[in-house]
N, C-alpha and C positions, 0 to 999 in steps of 0.2 A: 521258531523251533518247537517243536514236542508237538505239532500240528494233532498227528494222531492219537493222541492222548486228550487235545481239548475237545478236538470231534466226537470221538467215542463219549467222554463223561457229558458231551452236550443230550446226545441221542438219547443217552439210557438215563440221564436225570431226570425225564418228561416221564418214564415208567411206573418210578415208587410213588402213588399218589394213595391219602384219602388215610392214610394209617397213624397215630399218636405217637408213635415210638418204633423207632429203629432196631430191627430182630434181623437174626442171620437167615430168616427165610425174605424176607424184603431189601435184604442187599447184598444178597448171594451174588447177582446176573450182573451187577454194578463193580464188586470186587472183584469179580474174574474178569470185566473188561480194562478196568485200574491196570491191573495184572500184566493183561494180555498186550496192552498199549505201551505197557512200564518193559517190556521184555522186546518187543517192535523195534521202542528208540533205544535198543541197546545197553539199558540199564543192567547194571552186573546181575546175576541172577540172586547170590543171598540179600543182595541190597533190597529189591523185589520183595522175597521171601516176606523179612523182617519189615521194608515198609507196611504191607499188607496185614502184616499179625498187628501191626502198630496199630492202622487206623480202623480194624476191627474189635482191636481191646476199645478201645478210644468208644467208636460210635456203640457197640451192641447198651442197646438198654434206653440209651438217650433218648429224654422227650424231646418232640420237635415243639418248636416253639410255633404260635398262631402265625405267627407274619412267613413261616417257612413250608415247603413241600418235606415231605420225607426226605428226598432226592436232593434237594436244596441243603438241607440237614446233614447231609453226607458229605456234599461238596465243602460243605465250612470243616469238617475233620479231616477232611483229605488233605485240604488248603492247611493248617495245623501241621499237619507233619510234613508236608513237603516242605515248609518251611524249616523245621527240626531236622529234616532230612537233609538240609543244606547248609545249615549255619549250627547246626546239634544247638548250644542252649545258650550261643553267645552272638547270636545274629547285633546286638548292639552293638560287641567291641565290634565286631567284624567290619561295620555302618561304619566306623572311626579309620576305616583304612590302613594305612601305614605305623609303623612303629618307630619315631624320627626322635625319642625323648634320650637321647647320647651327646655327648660330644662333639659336634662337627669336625669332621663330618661322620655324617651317616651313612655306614656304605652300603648300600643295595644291591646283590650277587643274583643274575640273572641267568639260569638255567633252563634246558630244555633240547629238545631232535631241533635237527636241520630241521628247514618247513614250517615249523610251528609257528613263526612270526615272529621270531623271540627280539632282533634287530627292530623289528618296526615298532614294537612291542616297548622296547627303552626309550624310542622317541616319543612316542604317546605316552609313557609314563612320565619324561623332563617335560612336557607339554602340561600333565597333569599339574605336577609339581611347581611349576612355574608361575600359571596360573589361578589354580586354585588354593595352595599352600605357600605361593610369595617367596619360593623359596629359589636359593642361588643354587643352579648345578652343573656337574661338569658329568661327562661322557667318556668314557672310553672304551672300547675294544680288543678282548685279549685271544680273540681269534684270529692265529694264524694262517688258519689252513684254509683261507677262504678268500680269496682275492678279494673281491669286491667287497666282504663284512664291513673293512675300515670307512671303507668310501662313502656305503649306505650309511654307516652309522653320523657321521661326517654331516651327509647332508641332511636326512632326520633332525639331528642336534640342533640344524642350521633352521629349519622349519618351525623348531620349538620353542627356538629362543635359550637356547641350553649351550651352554659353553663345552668343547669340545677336544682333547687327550688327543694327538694323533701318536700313531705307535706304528712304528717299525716291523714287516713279517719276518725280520729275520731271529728278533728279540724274544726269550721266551716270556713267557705268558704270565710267567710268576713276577719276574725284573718288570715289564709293562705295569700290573699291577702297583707296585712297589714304588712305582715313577709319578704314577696316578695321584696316589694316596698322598704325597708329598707335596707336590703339585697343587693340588684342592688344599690343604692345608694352610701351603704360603700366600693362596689367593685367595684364603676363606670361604670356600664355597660350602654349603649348609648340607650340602648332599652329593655324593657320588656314585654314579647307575653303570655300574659295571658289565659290557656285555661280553660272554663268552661263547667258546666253540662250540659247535652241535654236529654232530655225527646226523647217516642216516638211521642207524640203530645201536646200541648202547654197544659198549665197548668199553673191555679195561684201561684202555690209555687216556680215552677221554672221561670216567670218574676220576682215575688217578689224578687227573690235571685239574679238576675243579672241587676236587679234596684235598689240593694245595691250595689252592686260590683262598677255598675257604678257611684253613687254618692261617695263612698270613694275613686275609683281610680282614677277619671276625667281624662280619659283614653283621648288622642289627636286623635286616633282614633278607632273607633267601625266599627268591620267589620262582617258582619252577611255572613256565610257560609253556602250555599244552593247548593242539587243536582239536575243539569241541567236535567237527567232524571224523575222527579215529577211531572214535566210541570206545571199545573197550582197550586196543591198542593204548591209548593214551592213557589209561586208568592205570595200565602195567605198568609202561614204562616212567608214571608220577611215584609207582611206589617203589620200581628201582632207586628211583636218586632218592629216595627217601631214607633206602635201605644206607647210600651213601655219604649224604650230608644231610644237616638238620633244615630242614624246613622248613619256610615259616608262613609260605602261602600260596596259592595255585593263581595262576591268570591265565582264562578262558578266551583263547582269538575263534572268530571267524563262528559265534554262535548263533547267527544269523543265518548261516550256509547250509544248514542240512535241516529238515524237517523232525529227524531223529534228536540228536541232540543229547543223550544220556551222558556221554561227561558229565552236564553240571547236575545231575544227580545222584552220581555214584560216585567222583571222585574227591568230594570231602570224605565220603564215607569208609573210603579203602582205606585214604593216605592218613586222615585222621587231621588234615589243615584246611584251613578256612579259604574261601574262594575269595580272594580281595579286589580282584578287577575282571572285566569283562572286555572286550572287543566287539565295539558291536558295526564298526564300518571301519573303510580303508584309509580316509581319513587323519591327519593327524591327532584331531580331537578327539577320535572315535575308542574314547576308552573309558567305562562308568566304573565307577565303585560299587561295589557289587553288593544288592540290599535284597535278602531271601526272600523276605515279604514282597518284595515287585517282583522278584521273578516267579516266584507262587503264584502271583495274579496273572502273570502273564502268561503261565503254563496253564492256566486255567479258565485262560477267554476273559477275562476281565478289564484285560488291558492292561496301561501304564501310562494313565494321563500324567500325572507329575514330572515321569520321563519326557514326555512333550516338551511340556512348560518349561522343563530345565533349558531341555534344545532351544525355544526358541529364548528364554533370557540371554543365553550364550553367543545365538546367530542372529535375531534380529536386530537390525538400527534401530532403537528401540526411537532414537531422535525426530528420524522420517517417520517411524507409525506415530507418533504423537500428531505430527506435522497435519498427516492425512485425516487423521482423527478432528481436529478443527478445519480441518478444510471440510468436511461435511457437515459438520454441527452449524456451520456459516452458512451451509444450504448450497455448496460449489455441486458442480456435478463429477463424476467420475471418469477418467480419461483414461489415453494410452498411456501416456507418463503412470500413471497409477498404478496400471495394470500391470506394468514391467516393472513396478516395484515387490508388488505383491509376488508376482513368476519369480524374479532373484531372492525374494526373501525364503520363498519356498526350496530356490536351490541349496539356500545356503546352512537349510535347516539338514540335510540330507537326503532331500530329492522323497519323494513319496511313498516308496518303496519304505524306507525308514521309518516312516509317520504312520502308515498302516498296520505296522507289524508290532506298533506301540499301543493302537485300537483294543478297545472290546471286540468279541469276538463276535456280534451281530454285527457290528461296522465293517469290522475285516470280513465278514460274508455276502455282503452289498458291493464291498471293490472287487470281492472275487474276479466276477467278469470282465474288469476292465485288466489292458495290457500295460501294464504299469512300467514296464521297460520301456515300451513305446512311448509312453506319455513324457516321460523323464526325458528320453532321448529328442523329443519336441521343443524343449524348453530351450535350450540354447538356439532352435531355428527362429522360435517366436521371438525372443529377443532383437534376434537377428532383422527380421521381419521391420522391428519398429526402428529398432536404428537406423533404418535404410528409408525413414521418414522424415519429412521437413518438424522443424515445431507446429509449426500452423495444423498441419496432420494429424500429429499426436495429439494436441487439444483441443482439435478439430474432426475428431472420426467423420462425421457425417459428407466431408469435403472429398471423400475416397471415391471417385467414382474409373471406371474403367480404366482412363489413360492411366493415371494414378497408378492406379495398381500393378498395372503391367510396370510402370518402372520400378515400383520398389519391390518387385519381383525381380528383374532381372538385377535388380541393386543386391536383394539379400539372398541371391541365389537359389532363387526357389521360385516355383511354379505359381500361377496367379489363382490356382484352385488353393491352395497351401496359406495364401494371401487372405484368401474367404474365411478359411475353415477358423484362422487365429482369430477375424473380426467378430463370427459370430460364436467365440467363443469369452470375446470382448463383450458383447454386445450381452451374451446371458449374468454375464460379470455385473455388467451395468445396472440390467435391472434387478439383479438384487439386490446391491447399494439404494438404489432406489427405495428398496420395500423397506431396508432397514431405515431411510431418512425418515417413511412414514410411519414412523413406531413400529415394521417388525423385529427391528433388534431386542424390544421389548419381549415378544412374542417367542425369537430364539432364547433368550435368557431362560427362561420358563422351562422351556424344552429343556435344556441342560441340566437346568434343576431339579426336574421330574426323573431322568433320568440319571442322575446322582443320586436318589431316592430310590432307587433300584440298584442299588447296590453295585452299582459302575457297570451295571450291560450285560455282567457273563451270566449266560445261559438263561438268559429272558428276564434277567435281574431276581440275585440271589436274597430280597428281601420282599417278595412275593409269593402268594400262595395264589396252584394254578391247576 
């Protein structure tokens, strides 16, 4: 997201050089691309305005420091209030998520337009909750008017691990409610994620209805679910309900999907609530807590390694990497078995597409060229590929010779050139396990270091003078 905003502040950072102190004549050309980039991805216009007057009060005067460019210098004030711009001056509570300190249960009132994800949106939230809060919870749906609402919600639930309300379309939406609440009570559940109706455009009958809901359920918190691709539509339509019921948090789907991207910088600033969750894949797990500080980085080419790390604590067998990890310190060599553990582990992290868009923004310009749909969409044939091998095969790469291949070609349904392309992308696999058993894993450690030392990557590393 906000592509055009990291490109641009990449380009014109290399410009202010060789100067002690930050003046409006040396970052005039830098605030009007800020500007120009911030107005591109759709950011409201006074939001604009006032960021800009912000991080000009902020820089003018500032000495730069030795270890910094001018340009460098600027970027760390930008980074400063984008985050202020997101989280204004409670980005910690915001880190804390949820507001669960009531009574069980705690009822969560989910608003939002048809479209926005709002349904998929309550299951990834019971997923959250389940998971990383341990907490008991129940599901229900007070959408009528939607045939299939009930069903999605249903199997969602079922995917989450989240206990599940079925409700009746003929029943109103209040009585639903009312059955819910009672319901979770006699069964103890610690939380209740109530999803409702969504129009395609705002309408009196549907405030009316979720301005009952919320006076009978006095829900602890209301979280209005908006897609980051509407830009400014969705800014509007967060501070209609706002104008309607109290709100007490915005969650951002699908901020992956557009390069633009300006919701998440305008629409704390309209509605005046904190952005509490993100969407960042289709996923059941695909929903973070939303922490300004990472999305500053990441708006700003620096990446979001810790978002990695989180992923793969979550998706890897951490049992099997151990596994593989003594199998090479014992001096084993590296096989197909291997290989296809490492390819599923990569799937299960969210395919690469995912893990790029979490890069520094020199990493993410090196994958540029490659087709990373293509690549993704590879991975379940490569599988395919080795399943359709003996063991002796698999621990035996070198035993593959023509016949061979032609069958577990026709075995995994794919052509014997297709058969090549995986081994010698096995085989490049191999010899860098190899370099790492002769101490380059050494050698990459360093690398890592160096470039943690740089200040995570954005923009030729923001603790350098250049």
């Amino acid at each position: 997201m906000l592509e055009n905003l990291t490109e641009r502040l990449a380009r014109v950072v290399k410009t202010i050089k060789g100067e002690a102190r930050l003046t409006e004549s040396n970052t005039q050309e830098m605030l009007r691309e800020v500007r120009l980039a911030l107005l591109d991805a759709d950011v409201a216009l006074h939001v604009v305005k006032e960021f800009i007057a912000r991080v000009k009060e902020k820089a003018m005067g500032r000495d730069v420091q030795t270890s910094l460019t001018p340009g460098q210098a600027l970027v760390s004030v930008v980074n400063q209030e984008l985050v202020h711009l997101m989280a204004g001056e409670a980005n910690e509570s915001a880190r804390m998520g949820l507001n669960l300190a009531t009574t069980p249960p705690a009822v969560i009132l989910m608003a939002g337009l048809q479209g926005a994800g709002k349904t998929t949106t309550v299951g990834k939230l019971a997923k959250w909750l389940v998971d990383t809060q341990r907490k008991k919870v129940l599901t229900v749906s007070c959408d009528i008017y939607r045939p299939a609402a009930i069903e999605q919600l249903r199997l969602v639930s079922a995917q989450a691990g989240a206990d599940f309300f079925p409700s009746a379309q003929g029943t109103p939406p209040v009585e639903i409610a009312r059955q819910a609440m009672e319901f979770s009570k006699r069964h103890l559940h610690d939380v209740l994620l109530v999803d409702t109706a969504g129009r395609l455009a705002i309408d009196e009958e549907m405030m009316r209805e979720i301005a009952q809901l919320h006076r009978v359920l006095q829900p602890i918190e209301t979280l209005f679910t908006v897609d980051a691709m509407q830009g400014q539509d969705a800014v509007r339509t967060a501070s209609a309900f706002k104008e309607t019921i109290a709100l007490t948090g915005i969650v951002l789907t699908k901020v992956d999907g557009d390069s633009r991207g300006g919701a998440v910088l305008s629409v704390r600033a309209v509605t005046g609530c904190p952005i509490k969750f993100v969407g960042t894949a289709e996923k059941i797990d695909g929903l973070e807590a939303f922490d300004a500080e990472r999305m500053a980085n990441r708006i700003l080419g620096m990446g979001d390694i810790l978002a990695i790390v989180e992923q793969a604590q979550k998706s890897v067998d951490l049992k099997s990497a151990q596994q593989m990890a003594d199998k090479f310190k014992s001096g084993a060599r590296f096989d197909l078995n291997d290989f296809k553990m490492q390819i599923g582990q990569m799937r299960s992290m969210g395919g690469l597409s995912s893990l790029v868009d979490k890069l520094p923004a020199q990493m993410q310009q090196a994958a540029k060229g490659a087709d990373l749909s293509q690549a993704e969409k590879s991975i379940p044939r490569m599988e395919g590929i080795i399943n359709a091998m003996t063991p002796k095969e698999r621990s035996q790469p070198e035993v593959l010779k023509a016949s061979r291949k032609r069958r577990i070609a026709a075995g995994a349904g794919v052509s014997v050139q297709e058969v090549n392309r995986m081994l010698n992308q096995f085989e490049q696999m191999q010899d860098m396990m190899k370099k790492m058993q002769k101490g380059g894993l050494a050698k990459m450690m360093r690398t890592v270091g160096a470039l943690k030392g740089m200040g995570g990557g954005g923009f030729g590393g923001l603790g350098r003078r250049g």
